[in-house]
N, C-alpha and C positions, 0 to 999 in steps of 0.2 A: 528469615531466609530471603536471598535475593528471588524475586519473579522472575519466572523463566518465560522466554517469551518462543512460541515458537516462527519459526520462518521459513513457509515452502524456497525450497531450491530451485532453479532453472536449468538446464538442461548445457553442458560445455563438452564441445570434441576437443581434445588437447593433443598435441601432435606429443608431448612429453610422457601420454601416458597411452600411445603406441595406437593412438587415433580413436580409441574407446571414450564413451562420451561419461563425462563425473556429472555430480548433481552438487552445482556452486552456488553459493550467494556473495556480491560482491563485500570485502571486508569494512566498507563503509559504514553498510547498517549495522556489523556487529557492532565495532566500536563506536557508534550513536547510542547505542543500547548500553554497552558497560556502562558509557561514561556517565549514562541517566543512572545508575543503580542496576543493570536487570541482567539476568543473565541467559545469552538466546542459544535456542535450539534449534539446529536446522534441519528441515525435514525434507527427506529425498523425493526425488522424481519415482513416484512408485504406481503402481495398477492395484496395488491390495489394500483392499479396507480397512482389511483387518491391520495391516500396519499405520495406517493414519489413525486409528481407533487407538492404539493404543500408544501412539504419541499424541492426539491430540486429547488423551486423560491427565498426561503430566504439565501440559501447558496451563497459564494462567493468563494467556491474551495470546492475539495474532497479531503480524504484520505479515502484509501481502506487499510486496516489494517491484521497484522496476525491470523491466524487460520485452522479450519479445511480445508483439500484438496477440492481441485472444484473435482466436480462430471465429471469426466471425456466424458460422454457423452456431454458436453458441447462444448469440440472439436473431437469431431465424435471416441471416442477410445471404448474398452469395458474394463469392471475395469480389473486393473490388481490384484493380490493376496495378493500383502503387500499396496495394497491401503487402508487407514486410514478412520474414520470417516468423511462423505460427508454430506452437511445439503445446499440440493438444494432452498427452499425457502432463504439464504443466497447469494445463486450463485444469484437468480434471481434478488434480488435487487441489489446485487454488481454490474454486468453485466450491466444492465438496466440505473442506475447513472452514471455508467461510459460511457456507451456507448452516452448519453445526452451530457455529460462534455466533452467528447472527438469533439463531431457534435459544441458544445459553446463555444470552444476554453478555459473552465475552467481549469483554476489550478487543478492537480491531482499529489497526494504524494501517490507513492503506497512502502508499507512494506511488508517484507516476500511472503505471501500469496499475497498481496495488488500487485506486479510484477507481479505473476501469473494471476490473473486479470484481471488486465490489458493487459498481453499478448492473453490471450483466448479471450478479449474483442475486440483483432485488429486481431482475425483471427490466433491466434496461437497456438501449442499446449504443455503440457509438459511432463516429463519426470514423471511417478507416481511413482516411488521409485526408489531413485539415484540407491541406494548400489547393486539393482540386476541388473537393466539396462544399469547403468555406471560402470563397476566391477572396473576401473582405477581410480575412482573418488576419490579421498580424503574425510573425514569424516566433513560430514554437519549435522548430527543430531546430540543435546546432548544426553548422555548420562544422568539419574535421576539421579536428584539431583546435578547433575552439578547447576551451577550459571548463570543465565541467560547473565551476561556482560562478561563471560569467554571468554576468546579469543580464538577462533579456527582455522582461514588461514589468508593467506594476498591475497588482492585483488589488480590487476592494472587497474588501471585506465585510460580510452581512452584520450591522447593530446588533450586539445582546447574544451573535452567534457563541459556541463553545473559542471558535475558533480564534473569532474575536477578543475575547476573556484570555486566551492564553498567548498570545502574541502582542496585545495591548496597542497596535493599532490601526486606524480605520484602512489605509493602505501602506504596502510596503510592495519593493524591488525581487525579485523573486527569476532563477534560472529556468530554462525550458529546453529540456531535451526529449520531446516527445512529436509524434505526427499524428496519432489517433487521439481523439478524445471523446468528451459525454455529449452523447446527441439528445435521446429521450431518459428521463431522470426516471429510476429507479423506482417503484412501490416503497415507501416508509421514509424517502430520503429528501433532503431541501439542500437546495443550494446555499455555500454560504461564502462563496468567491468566485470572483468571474476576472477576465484579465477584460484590455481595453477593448476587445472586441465582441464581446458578448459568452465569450467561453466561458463553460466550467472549471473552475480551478479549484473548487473546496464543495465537499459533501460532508455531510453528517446523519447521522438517523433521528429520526424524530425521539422522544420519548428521554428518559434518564439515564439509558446505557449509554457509553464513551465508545462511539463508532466515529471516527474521524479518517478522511483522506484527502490529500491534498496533489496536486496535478505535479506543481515542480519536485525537486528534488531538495529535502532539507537537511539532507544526511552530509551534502556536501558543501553546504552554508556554515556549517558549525563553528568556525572560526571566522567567520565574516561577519555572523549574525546571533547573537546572544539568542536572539527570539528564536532561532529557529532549535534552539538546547531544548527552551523551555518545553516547546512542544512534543520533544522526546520523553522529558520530564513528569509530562502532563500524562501521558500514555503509562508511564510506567507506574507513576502515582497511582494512577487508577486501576492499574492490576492487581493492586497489592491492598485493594479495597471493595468487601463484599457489597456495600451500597451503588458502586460502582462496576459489579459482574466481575471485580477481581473473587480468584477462588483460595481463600486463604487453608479451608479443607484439602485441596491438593498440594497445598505445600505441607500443609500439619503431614499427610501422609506421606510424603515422599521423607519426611526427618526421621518417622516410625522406621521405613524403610534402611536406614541410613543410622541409627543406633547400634 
């Protein structure tokens, strides 16, 4: 049975559905995830535990996905002035999954936003708006109307990292559509990508579970860059393996189910 991978949702007002807000995720990641093998689950913008509880029983790995900025009170900061759109009921369920998945030793693909996440999730904090904080930084946000698979820096990548091993090599070209990034690194986690400027572009967790997250976006590489497959690949791989915190018990049960 395919791994099912679950995916918090983000928060969308839609004038189509009479200005009531849905709980979306952009169709990029899913189709990243079929096309690896996996089959995703997406989990709503919710306050109840009890319904994370009991979607995140049937999951077999996370992704924490791009979007709006975490609310910075999350790591003890007060906003800053070019801080962006914040949608806390999002922080809380992101946080909350990951912080389960991380204590489960689950599979966790974090994207864009999905690194920052996960970084705040292990005790980190970041940077809310490179370009005034960082004045030296090189350009991470696109500009409108740019193309999302546009290429904007080159990133290196850490010797002997996981990261390293599944992309095969030492640097590559890589898009940036983001302004907040990793300021102080997280409790369990190492850098394993930095762009030309000293940024974080790749984390990982220490130890043998498949905790990976990456700054750009590789969801929308896919046909530009083989590598960036592999790495959806690699996640999925590792879902669907107990040495690796894949939960092959929660698939066995969901088949009982389904008899």
């Amino acid at each position: 049975m395919q791994p099912l991978i679950g995916i918090p949702c983000g928060a969308l007002t839609s004038e189509r559905a009479l200005g009531s807000a849905l709980s979306a995720v952009p169709q990029s990641y899913l189709e990243a995830l079929e096309a690896s093998g996996a089959a995703p689950l997406l989990v709503p913008i919710t306050g109840r535990e009890s319904t994370l509880r009991a979607l995140y029983r049937q999951i077999d790995a996370l992704l924490l996905a791009g979007g709006a900025d975490l609310d910075p009170a999350r790591y003890g900061e007060q906003p800053h002035p070019a801080l962006g759109k914040v949608d806390p009921r999002r922080d809380w369920v992101e946080l909350t999954m990951a912080g389960w998945a991380l204590a489960d030793d689950m599979p966790l693909l974090g994207i864009c936003r999905g690194i920052q996440t996960l970084n705040v999730a292990c005790g980190g904090s970041l940077w809310q708006d490179i370009s005034t904080q960082v004045p030296a930084s090189v350009r991470h946000r696109s500009r409108p109307g740019e193309p999302y698979n546009r290429l904007s820096h080159a990133v290196r990548l850490e010797p002997h990292s996981r990261l390293a091993r599944i992309l095969g090599n030492p640097e590559l070209e890589v898009n940036s559509l983001h302004h907040q990034g990793i300021r102080d690194v997280g409790a369990g986690l190492r850098v394993t990508a930095r762009a030309p400027d000293g940024l974080v572009e790749g984390l990982e967790r220490d130890g043998d579970g498949w905790v990976v997250a990456v700054q750009w976006h590789p969801e929308w590489l896919l046909e530009d860059d083989p590598r960036m497959k592999r790495l959806f690949e690699a996640f999925v791989q590792a879902s669907s393996k107990p040495d690796l915190g894949g939960s092959p018990s929660r698939r066995a049960a969901r088949d009982v189910q389904h008899i």
